[in-house]
C-alpha positions as CSV (number, residue, x, y, z in Angstrom):
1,X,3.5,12.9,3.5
2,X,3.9,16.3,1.5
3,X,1.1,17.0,-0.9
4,X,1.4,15.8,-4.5
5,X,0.0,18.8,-6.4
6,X,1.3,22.3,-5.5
7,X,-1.7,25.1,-4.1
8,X,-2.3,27.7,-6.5
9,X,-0.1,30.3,-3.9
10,X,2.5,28.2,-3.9
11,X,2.8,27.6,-8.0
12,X,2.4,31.7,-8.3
13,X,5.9,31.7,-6.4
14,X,7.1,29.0,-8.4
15,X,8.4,30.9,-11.9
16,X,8.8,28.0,-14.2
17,X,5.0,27.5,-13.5
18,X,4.1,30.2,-14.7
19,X,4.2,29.6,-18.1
20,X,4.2,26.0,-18.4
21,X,1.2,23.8,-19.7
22,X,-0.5,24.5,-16.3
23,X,-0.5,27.5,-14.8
24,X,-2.1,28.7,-11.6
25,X,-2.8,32.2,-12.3
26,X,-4.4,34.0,-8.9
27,X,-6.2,37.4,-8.7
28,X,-3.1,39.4,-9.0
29,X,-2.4,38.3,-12.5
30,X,-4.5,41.0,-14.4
31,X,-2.2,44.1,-15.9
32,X,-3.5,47.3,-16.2
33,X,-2.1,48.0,-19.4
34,X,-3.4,46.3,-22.7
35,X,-5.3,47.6,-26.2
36,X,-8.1,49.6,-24.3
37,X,-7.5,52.1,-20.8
38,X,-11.0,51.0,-19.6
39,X,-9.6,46.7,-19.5
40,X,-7.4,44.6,-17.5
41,X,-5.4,42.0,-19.4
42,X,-4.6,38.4,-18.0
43,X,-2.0,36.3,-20.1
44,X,-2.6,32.9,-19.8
45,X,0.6,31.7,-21.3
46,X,-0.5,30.7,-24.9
47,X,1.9,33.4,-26.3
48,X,4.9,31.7,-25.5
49,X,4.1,28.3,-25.6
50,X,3.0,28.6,-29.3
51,X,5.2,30.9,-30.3
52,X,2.9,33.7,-31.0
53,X,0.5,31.6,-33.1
54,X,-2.3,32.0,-30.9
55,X,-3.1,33.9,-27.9
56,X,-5.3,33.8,-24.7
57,X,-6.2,36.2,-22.4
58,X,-9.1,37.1,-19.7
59,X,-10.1,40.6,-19.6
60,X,-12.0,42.3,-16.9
61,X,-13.6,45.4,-16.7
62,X,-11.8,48.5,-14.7
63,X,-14.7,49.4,-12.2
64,X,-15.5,52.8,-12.9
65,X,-14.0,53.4,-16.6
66,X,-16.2,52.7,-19.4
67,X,-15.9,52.1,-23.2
68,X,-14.2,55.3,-25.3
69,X,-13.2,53.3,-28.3
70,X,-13.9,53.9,-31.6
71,X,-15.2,51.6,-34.3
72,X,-12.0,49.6,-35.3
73,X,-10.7,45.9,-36.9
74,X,-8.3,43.9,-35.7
75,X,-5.4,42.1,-38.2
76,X,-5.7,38.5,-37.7
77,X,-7.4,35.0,-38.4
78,X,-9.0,34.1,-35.9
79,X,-11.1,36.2,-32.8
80,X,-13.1,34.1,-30.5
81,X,-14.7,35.3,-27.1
82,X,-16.4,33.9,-24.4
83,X,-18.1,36.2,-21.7
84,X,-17.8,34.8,-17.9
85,X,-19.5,37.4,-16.1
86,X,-21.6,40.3,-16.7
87,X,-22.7,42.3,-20.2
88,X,-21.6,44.5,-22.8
89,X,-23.0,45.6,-25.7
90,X,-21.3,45.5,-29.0
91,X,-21.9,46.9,-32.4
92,X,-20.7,44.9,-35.5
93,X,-21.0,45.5,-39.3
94,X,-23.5,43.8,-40.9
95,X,-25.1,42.3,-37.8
96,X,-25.8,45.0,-35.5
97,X,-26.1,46.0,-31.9
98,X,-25.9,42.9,-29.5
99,X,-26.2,42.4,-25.8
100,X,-23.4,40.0,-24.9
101,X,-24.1,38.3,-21.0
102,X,-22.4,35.3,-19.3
103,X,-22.3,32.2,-21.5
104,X,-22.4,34.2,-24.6
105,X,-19.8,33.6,-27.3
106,X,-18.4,36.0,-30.2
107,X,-16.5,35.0,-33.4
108,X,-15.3,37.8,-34.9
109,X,-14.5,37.3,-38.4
110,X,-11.3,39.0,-39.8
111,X,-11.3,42.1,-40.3
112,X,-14.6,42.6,-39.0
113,X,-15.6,46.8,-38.1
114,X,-17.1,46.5,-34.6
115,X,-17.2,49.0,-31.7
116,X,-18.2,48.3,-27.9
117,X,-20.9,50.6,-27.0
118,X,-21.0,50.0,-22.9
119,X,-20.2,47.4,-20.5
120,X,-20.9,46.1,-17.0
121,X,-18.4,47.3,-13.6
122,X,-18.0,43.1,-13.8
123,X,-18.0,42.1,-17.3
124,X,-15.3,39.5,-18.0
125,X,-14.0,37.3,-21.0
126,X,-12.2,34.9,-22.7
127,X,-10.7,35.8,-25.7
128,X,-9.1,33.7,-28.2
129,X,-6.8,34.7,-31.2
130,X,-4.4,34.0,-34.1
131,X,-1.8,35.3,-33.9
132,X,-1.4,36.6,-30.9
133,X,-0.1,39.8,-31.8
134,X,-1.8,42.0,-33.9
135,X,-2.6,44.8,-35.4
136,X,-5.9,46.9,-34.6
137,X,-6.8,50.0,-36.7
138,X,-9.5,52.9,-36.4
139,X,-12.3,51.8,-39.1
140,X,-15.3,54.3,-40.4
């Protein structure tokens, strides 16, 4: 009898997966290009299937490349962020410096000045927004 439920190889081949309400994203899935040089982006579909009310991504650290951003806010409503793996240290206005390690969660009010000031070769995160385009300017 074949199996039910496809494997998580066989739903990457399978387009109309990729983007449905379940997707089997696999390690291949990060892009290198996104907001910041030193991230990889993973889409996980929320784009499309709201239709660009919210977003969702993972992004992982590029092993090797570290934080050259300066302080900056981002144009939206909402910003959440859940780390997976490993730290980062983040500077926001009116709260200050902040270690950030697995299991820690962000929500960055709008329009909020922050800046990362270093990160982990592993750090990784969940990141939540509305919309899920935006637009992020340089802040003093």
């Amino acid at each position: 009898m074949p199996d039910l439920f496809p494997t998580t190889e066989e739903a990457e081949k399978d387009k109309a997966l990729e983007l449905g309400i379940v997707n089997h994203l696999g390690p291949d899935s990060f892009r290198p290009d996104g907001l910041r040089p030193f991230f990889e982006y993973r889409p996980l579909g929320l784009e499309k299937l709201t239709s660009g009310r919210v977003g969702a991504h993972v992004i992982r650290a590029k092993p090797g490349k570290h934080a050259d951003a300066p302080r900056h806010t981002h144009a939206l409503d909402f910003q959440f962020v859940y780390v997976l793996k490993g730290w980062a240290i983040f500077e926001y206005e009116g709260y200050g410096e902040h270690k950030l390690v697995e299991g820690s969660t962000v929500y960055q009010p709008p329009g909020i000045k922050h800046k990362e000031i270093a990160h982990s070769d592993d750090f990784e995160v969940l990141e939540i927004t509305m919309p899920a385009e935006f637009e992020t300017r340089t802040a003093e």
